[in-house]
C-alpha positions in Angstrom: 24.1 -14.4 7.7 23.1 -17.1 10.3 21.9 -15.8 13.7 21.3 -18.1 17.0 18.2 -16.5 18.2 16.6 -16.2 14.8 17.5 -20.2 15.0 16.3 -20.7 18.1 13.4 -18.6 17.3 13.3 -16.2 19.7 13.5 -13.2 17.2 12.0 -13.0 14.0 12.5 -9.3 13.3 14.7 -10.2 10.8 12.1 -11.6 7.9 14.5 -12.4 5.7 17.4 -13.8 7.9 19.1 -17.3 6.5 17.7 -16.1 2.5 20.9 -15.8 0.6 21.7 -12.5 0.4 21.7 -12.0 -3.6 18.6 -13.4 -3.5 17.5 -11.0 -1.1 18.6 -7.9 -3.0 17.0 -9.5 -6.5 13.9 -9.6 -4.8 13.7 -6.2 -3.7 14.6 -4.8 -7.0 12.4 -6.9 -8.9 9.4 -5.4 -6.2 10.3 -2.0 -7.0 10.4 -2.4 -10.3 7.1 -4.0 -10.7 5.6 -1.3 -8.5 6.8 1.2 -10.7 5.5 0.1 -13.8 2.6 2.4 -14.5 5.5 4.9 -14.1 8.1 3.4 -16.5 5.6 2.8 -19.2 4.3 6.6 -18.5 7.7 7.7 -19.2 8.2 5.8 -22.3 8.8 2.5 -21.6 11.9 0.5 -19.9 13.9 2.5 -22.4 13.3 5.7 -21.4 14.7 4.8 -17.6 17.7 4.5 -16.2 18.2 1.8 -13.3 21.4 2.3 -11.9 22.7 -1.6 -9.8 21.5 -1.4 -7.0 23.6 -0.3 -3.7 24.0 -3.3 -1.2 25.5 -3.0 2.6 27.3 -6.0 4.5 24.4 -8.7 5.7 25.7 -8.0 9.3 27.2 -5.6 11.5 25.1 -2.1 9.2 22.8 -1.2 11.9 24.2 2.0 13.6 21.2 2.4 16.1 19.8 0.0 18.5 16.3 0.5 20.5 16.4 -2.2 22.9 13.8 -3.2 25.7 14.9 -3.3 29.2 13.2 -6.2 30.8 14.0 -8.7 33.4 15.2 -7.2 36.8 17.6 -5.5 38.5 19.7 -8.3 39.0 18.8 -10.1 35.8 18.3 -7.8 33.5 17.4 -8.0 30.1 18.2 -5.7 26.9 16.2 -6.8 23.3 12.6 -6.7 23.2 9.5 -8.4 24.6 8.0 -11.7 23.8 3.8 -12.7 23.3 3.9 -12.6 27.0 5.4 -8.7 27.7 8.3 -10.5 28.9 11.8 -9.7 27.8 13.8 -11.7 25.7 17.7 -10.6 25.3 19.8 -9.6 22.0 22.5 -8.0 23.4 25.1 -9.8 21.2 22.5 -8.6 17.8 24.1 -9.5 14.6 22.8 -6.6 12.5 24.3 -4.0 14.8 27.1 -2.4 14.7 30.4 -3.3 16.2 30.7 -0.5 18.7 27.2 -1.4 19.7 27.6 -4.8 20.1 30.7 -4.2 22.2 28.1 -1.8 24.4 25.2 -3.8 24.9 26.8 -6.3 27.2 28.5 -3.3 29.7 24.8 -1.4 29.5 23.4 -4.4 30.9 25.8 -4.4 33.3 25.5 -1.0 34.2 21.6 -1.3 35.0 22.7 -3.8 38.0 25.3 -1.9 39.0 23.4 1.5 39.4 20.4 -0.4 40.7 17.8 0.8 37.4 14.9 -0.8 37.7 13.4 -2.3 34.5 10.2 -1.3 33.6 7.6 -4.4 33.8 5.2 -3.8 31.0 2.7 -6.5 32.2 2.4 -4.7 35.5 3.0 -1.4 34.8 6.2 -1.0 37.4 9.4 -0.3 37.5 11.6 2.8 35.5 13.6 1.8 32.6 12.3 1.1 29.9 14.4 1.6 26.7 17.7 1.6 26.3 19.1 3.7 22.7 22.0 3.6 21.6 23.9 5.4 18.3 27.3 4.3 16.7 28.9 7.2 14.9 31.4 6.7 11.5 34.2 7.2 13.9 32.8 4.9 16.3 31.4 7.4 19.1 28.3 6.4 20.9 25.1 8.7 21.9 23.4 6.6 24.5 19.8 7.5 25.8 18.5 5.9 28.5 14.0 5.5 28.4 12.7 6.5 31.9 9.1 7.0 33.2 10.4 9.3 35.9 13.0 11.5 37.4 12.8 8.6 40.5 16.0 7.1 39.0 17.9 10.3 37.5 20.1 11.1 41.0 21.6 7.1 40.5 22.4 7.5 36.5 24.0 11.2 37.6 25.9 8.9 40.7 27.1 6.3 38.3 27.5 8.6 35.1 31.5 8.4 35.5 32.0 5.0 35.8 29.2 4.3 32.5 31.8 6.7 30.7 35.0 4.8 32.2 34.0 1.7 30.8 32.9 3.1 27.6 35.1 6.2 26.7 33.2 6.2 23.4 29.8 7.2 25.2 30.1 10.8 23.9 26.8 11.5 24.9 24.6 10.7 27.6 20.8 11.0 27.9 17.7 10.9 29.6 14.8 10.3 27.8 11.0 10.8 30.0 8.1 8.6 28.9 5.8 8.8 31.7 2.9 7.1 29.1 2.1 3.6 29.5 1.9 3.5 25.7 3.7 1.8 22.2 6.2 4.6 22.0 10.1 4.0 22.6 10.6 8.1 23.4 8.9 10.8 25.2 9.1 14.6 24.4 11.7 15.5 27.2 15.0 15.0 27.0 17.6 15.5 30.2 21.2 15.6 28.7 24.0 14.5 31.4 27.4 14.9 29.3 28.9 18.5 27.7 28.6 17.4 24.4 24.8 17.4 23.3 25.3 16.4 19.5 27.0 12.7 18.1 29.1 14.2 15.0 28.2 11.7 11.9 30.8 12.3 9.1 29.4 11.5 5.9 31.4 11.8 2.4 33.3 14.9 3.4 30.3 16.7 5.6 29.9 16.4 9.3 26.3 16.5 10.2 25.5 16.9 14.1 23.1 14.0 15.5 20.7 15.3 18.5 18.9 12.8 20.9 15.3 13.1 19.1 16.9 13.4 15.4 15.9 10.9 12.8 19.1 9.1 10.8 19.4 6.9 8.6 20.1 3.6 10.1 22.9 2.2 7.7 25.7 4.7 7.5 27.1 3.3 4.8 24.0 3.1 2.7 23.4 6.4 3.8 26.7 7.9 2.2 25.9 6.0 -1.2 22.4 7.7 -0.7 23.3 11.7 -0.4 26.2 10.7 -2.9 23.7 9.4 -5.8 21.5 12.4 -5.6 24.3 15.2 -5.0 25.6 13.2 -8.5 21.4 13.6 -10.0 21.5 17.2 -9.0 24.8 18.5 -10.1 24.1 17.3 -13.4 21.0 19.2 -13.2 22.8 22.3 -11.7 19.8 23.8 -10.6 19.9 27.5 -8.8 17.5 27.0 -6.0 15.9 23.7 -4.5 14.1 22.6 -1.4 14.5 19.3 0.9 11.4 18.4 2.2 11.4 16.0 5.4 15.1 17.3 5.4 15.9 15.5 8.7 19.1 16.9 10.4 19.4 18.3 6.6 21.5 15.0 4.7 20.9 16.4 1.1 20.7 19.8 1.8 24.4 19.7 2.8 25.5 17.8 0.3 24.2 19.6 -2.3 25.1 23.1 -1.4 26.9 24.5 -4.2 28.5 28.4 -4.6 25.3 30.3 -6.0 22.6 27.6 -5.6 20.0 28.5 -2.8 19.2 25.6 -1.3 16.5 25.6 1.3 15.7 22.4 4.1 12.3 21.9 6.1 11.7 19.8 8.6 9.2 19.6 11.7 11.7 18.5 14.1 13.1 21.6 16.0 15.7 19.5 16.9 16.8 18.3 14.0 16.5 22.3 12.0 18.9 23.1 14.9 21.9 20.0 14.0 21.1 21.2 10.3 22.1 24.7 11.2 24.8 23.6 13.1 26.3 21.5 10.4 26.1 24.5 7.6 27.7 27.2 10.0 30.4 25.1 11.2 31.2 23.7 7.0 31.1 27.4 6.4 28.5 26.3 3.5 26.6 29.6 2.0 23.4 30.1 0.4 21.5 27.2 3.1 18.3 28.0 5.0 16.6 25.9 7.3 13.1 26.6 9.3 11.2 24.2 11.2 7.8 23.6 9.3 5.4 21.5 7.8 6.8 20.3 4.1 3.3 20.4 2.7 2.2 23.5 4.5 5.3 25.3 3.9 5.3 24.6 -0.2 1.5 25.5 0.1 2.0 28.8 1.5 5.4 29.5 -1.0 4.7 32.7 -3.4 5.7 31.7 -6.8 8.5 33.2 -7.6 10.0 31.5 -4.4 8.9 28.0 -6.1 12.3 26.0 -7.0 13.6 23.9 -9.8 14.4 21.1 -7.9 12.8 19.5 -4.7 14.0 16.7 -2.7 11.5 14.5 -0.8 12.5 12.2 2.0 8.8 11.3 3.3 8.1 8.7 6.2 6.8 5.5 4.7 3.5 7.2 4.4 4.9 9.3 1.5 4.1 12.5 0.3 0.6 12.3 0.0 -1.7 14.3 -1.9 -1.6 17.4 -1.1 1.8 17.8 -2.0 1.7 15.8 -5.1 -0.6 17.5 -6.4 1.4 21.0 -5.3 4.2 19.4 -7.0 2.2 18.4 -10.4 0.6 21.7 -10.5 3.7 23.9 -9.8 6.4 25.9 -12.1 8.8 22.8 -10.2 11.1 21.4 -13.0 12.9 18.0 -11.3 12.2 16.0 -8.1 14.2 13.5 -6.4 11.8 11.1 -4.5 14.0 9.1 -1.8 11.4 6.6 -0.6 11.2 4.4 2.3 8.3 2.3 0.8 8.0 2.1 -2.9 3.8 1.0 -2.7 3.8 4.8 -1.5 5.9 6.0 -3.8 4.3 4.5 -6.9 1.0 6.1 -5.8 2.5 9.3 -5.5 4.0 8.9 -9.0 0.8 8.6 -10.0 -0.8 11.9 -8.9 2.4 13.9 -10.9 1.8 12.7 -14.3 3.1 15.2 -15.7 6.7 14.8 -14.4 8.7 11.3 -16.0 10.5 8.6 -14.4 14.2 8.9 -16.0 16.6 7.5 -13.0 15.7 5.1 -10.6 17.6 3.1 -8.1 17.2 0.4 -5.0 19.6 0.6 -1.9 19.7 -2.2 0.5 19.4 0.0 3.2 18.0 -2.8 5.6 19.3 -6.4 4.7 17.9 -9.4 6.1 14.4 -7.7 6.2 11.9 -7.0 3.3 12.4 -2.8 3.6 14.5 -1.0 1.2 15.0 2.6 -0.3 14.2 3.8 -3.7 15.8 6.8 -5.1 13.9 8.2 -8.1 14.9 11.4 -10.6 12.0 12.8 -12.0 11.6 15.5 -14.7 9.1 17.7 -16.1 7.7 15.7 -19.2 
């Protein structure tokens, strides 16, 4: 992939950018692989795993979520992020985003000047916008949230709302998002909806999962399918009767693995995102799901044991699981775990409080390309 503002070296986000992109995916799977060693010999040796090829996306065009700075001014204004000297520096035609939000970035910009939103100036600490969001569906409808520090500039967004959605029909939702905080956050903890529909539908390999303004997602929907498909695969072979998905999100593997007769249960601490999980099993008439809003650790620390499952799934920030809940894990009647990591050096170390559960299936996804992140998806079973 070449890009003119890595070139021109105004970004470097992308690490990786102008590597060729075989090379890029070798790397990452040789990483993994080295990381999990102590794991693979624990288990048996390379013989006793199973590395599937690993799952690559297109080098541009994957990203379906852009958080872009607001800079500039009113007149000028700028949509990217900031350089050394707080000062914005614009990506608004950014290679690794989608299509749709390509397309939006330019009319956003335009829309700040037109409704008169004032960019927020980090260096001095004025102005109101300061983040503009923006998500790209599977069918190509946007959820746009714009980042203010006040209400000041609500009653223009409101005055303007019409023509935003005239010249981008997609823009199924609208938001305000309040960060009063001068602080290295793109979101605050209020959000002001301004369209009927609250929820961006994301259909994934047959399920429609309902996105809300604070919900996490995974950032390459394509990546994402192959993802929820390789473990739905892991667990149906399994068949177990109950499981658990920890860090569930807006509950990606708990809907795709609901089965007739297997009680499936997702936790998650987002309230938000329990409610889009809810939302998503009622409306795919899908039995047997539960979702509460909790603590993963807490809530498998306070479980009775004969409410302990076969199977858990763990989708942990890139701090992983930690130990408390490895050691929960290691120490429980808890026969399989799938481990979807965001950082395999936290994942190995996590390996490595269980050692009683073996490595069999293993599995890189390019969920990020031109950058050095990636996911792992691991099977593990009681040795």
């Amino acid at each position: 992939m070449q890009c003119d503002y890595f070139d021109r070296g105004v970004c470097r986000s992308c690490t990786l950018m102008g590597q060729p992109y075989a090379d890029q995916v070798l790397d990452k799977e040789l990483r993994t692989r080295e990381l999990l060693h102590d794991a693979v010999e624990a288990a048996g040796g390379p013989g006793a795993v199973s590395w599937s090829p690993a799952i690559t996306s297109p080098e541009s065009g994957y990203r379906n979520k852009a958080k872009m700075v607001v800079g500039g001014s009113v007149q000028h204004p700028t949509v990217g992020i900031l350089d050394h000297r707080q000062r914005g520096v614009d990506l608004r035609h950014c290679g690794i985003c989608t299509p749709g939000i390509r397309h939006a970035l330019p009319v956003l910009a335009e829309f700040v000047s037109t409704a008169g939103l004032i960019p927020y100036d980090v260096a001095a600490r004025r102005g109101e916008l300061k983040y503009v969001l923006v998500t790209e569906s599977p069918d190509g409808e946007l959820m746009i949230r714009f980042v203010l520090r006040s209400e000041g500039q609500l009653p223009r967004l409101r005055q303007h709302l019409d023509a935003l959605r005239a010249a981008l029909p997609n823009a199924v939702v609208v938001t305000v998002n309040l960060l009063p905080e001068h602080k290295a956050v793109t979101e605050g903890d209020r959000e002001i909806v301004l369209t009927e529909q609250e929820t961006l539908p994301m259909r994934l390999g047959g399920i429609t999962m309902h996105l809300r303004p604070q919900s996490f997602f995974q950032t390459n929907t394509g990546v994402a399918t192959e993802l929820y498909a390789q473990a739905t695969a892991w667990i149906d072979e399994l068949d177990p009767a109950s499981m658990w998905d920890l860090y569930c999100g807006v509950g990606g593997f708990a809907l795709h693995a609901a089965r007739p007769g297997r009680v499936v249960t997702g936790i998650e601490t987002s309230a938000e995102a329990i409610r889009s999980a809810r939302q998503s099993a009622r409306e795919a008439g899908l039995e047997g799901l539960r979702f509460a809003a909790d603590d993963a650790t807490e809530h498998a620390l306070r479980a009775r044991p004969d409410a302990v499952p076969e199977l858990v799934v763990v989708n942990p920030p890139r701090r992983g699981i930690g130990e408390r809940l490895s050691t929960w894990l290691e120490e429980s009647d808890v026969q399989h775990v799938v481990y979807s990591s965001c950082n395999p050096v936290t994942l190995a170390k996590d390996l490595a409080r269980m050692p009683s559960f073996r490595l069999r299936r293993a599995r890189v996804l390019d969920m990020f390309p031109q950058t050095g992140h990636l996911e792992a998806v691991t099977l593990l079973t009681r040795g």
